[in-house]
C-alpha positions, 0 to 999 in steps of 0.5 A, a space after each residue: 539775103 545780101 552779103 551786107 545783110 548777112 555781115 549785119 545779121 552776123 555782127 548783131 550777135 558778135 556785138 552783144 557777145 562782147 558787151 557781156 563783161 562790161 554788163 557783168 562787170 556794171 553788176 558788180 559795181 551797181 551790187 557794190 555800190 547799193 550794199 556800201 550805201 546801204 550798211 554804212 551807219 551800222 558799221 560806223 556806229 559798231 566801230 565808234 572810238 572813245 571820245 578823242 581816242 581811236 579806240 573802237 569802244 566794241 575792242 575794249 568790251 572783248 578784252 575787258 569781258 576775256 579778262 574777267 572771265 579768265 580771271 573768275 574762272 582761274 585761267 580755266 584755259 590753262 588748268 583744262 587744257 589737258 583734260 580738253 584734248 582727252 573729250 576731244 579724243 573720245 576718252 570720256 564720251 558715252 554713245 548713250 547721251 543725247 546730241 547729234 554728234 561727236 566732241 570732235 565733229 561739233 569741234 571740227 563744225 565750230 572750227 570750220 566757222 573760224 578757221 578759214 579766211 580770218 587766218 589767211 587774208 584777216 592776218 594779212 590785212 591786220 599785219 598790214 595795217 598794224 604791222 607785225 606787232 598786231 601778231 602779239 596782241 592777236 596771240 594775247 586776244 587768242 589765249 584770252 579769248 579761250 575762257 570766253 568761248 569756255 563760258 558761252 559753250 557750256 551754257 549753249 549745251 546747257 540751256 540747249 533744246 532737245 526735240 524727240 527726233 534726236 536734233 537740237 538746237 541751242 546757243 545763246 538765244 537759248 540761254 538768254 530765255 531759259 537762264 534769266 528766267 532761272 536767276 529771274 532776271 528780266 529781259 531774257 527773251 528780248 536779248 535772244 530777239 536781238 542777238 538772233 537777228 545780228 547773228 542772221 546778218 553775222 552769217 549773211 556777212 563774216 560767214 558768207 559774204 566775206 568768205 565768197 568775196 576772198 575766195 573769188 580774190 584768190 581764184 583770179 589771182 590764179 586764173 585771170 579776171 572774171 565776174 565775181 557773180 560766176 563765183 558766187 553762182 557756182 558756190 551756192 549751188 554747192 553750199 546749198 546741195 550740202 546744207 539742205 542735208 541738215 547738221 549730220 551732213 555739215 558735220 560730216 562734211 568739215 570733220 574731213 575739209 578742215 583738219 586736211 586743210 588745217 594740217 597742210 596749211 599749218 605744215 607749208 607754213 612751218 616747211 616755210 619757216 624752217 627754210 628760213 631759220 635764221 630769219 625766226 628770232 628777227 621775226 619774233 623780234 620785230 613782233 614783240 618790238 611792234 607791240 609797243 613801239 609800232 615800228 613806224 606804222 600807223 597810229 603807233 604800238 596802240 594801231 598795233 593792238 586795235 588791229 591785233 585784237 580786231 582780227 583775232 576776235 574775227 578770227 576766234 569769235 571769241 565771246 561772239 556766241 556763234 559757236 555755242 550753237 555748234 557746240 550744244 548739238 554735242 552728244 553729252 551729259 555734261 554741259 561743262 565737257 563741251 565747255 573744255 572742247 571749245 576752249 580749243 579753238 581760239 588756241 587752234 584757230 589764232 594762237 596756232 594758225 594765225 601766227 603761222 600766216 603771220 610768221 610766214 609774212 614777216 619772214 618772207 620779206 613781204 613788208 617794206 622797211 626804211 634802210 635807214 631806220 627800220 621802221 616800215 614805210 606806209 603807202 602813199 595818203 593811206 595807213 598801210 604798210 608798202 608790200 614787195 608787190 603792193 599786195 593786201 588781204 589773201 593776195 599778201 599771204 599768197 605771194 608770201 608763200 609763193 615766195 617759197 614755193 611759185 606753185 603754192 598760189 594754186 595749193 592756197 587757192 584750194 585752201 582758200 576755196 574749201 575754207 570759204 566753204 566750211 566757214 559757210 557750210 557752218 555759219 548757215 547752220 548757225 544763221 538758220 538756229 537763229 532764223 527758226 528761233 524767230 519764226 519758228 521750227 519746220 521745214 518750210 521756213 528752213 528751206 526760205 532761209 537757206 535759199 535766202 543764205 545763198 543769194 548772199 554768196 552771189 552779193 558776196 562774190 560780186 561786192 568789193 572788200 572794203 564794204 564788205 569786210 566792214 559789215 562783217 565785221 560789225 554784224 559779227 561784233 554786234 552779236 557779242 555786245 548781247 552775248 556778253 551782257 548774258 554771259 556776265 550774268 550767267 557766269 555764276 551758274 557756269 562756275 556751279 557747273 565748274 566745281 561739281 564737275 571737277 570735284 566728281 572727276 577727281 573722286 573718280 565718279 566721272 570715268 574713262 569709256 572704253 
């Protein structure tokens, strides 16, 4: 062989070595392109205004159905706060009932699916679109949202069905079939159809996709550019090993990954505040100030509330119904219980650690305000709000903590990394309820789910975030429209169930174990 030949023979492969991140890259955009052209009608259509407002008519149906079960069931999240905590600790929990797992693991499992990347980039993107005021109505949407979540969970233990092998399956596809047909209400079994099939797109978008897409994010703004396909291979080989386990294995598995993450994300966020103390009442000022006034931003106090309330319901899930099938594989007697522990969550989820992320932004400097005025300034031909280092989404909240502490970007891209994988652990357990409910129990068809659930982590890795925040928004907003029509007309049932227990807790008929 000549030494030119063997230049050429050398090159050869050298050449197509370096054509490999262009090819990778030419993936992400062509998945990109065919997932945005692909889904557009369905999001336009779930986020639709009112005619001649900017108003998505889907906000209006959550806030109206958070307010009237508040209302019916008399502020129940107040009253039952304190009897919630003791379910959770295990005061009144009988190891002798039937359910796969504990008050405080089907907590911790339906946490895992709405604690995570909601409240790290989802507060980032509504802060930046609605500016500090939207924190207001995030915490307002939070508190109402608690008697949502109240009233679903207690009819998904309810209504739940229990098979001889000890397993469960319930949530509001249940409910939907088993309580209209007790009230004789037609359409029962229509509306599970629907409801399950958006809560398989719900889970196959705000609960997988969304959540590889911004893990990915996070992990090159630490490490570099990369293919977003690598990501997404990586996490569902790891999501898979975990929910070919079964429920027992997710349980046990967020139990330990959410209340470590949550407790060291909600402690850097309060050593961040209290570092800049001073800085708290401007921070509260500006929130509450930015709820009726808008400060400037885009579409004024009424931008500040849609993105508020848009981001706490993707947050919570609130009225959703995803985390009445979390919750109904408790272990318990009492359908009500489960219905006080879920309560929890929107507190825990938005009220809590929302507004921490969003304290943490504000205080930290990261929105860029007008001298002059103090109203903040957008960027150029878009309706967001200018950022220190033209930062959006997960890359907004990391560069506000990092602004205390330059090494908190790889502590968050722990966090960050781990959340997505209990948000997806926990939303593939709820996408396979409705999966089986369709096409029925067994292992064949809970094998060709779960394969089918992590082919979308790589679609999700490798999409851009616009698209795909669009569609999980929208799947995600899809499953309360049919979750909240159910719980209207279920609500009288869940109240029956609300007096009697009150009433035998009260005369000491329900007692303490242990």
């Amino acid at each position: 062989m000549t030494s030119l030949s063997k230049a050429a023979a050398l090159a050869a492969p050298v050449a197509m070595l370096s054509a490999v991140p262009a090819l990778a890259q030419s993936v992400d955009e062509k998945v990109n392109q065919i997932f945005a052209s692909s889904t557009g009608w369905f999001v336009n259509f779930i986020f639709s205004p009112f005619p001649g407002t900017s108003f998505p008519w889907i906000v209006m149906w959550l806030v109206i159905a958070a307010t009237v079960f508040t209302l019916y069931f008399g502020f129940i999240q107040f009253r039952a706060f304190p009897h919630s905590i003791a379910l959770v600790k295990g005061d009144y929990s009988d190891p002798n009932d039937a359910g796969e797992v504990s008050h405080f693991q089907a907590l911790a499992t339906a946490l895992s699916g709405t604690v995570g990347l909601g409240n790290i980039a989802g507060v980032a993107v509504a802060v930046g679109i609605g500016g500090p005021g939207a924190t207001f109505w995030m915490i307002l949407a939070g508190l109402m949202g608690m008697a949502s979540k109240f009233t679903e969970c207690t009819l998904g233990v309810k209504y739940r069905n229990e098979y001889a092998d000890g397993t469960v399956s319930g949530g509001p596809m249940y409910y939907m079939t088993k309580g209209f047909e007790e009230r004789g209400i037609p359409a029962g079994k229509f509306l599970a159809i629907l409801f399950s099939i958006f809560c398989i797109l719900g889970a196959f978008g705000g609960g997988n996709m969304f959540q590889a897409n911004q893990a990915h994010a996070q992990i090159t703004n630490v490490v570099g550019e990369f293919p977003g396909w690598i990501t997404g291979l990586i996490f569902a080989g790891i999501v898979f090993a975990v929910i070919v386990g079964g429920l027992k294995s997710i349980a046990s598995v967020t139990e330990k990954v959410v209340p470590f993450m949550g407790v060291l994300y909600v402690a850097t966020a309060l050593v961040i505040i209290a570092m800049n103390a001073d800085m708290i009442g401007w921070a509260f000022g500006q929130i509450f100030a930015g709820a009726f006034s808008g400060l400037g931003i885009a579409g004024g106090f009424v931008g500040a509330l849609i993105q508020g309330f848009k981001r706490a319901a993707f947050s919570n899930e609130a009225g959703v119904g995803s985390a009445a099938i979390a919750h109904s594989a408790v272990r318990t007697k009492e359908p009500i219980t489960e219905g006080f522990v879920s309560l929890l969550e929107p507190f825990i989820d938005t009220v809590v650690i929302c507004t921490m992320t969003a304290l943490v932004i504000i205080i930290t400097g990261q929105l860029i305000t007008d001298p002059a005025t103090g109203m903040y300034l957008l960027d150029e031909g878009a309706s967001t709000i200018q950022t220190v280092d033209g930062n959006k989404g997960v890359a907004l909240t990391s560069a506000a903590f990092s602004s205390a502490f330059p090494f908190f970007q790889y502590i968050l891209a722990v966090a960050v990394i781990l959340f997505a994988f209990s948000t997806m652990i926990s939303w593939s357990y709820y996408g396979l309820k409705a999966w089986t409910f369709l096409f029925g129990e067994g292992k064949t068809t809970e094998l060709v789910f779960k394969v089918i659930f992590c082919i979308f982590v790589v679609i999700g890795a490798s999409a851009s975030l616009g698209p795909v925040i669009d569609f999980s928004d929208a799947a995600i907003f899809a499953m309360a429209v049919v979750n909240i029509i159910a719980l209207y007309l279920l609500m009288p049932i869940v109240k029956r169930e609300l007096d009697s227990y009150l009433s035998r807790l009260k005369s000491g008929e329900i007692k303490k174990f242990g």
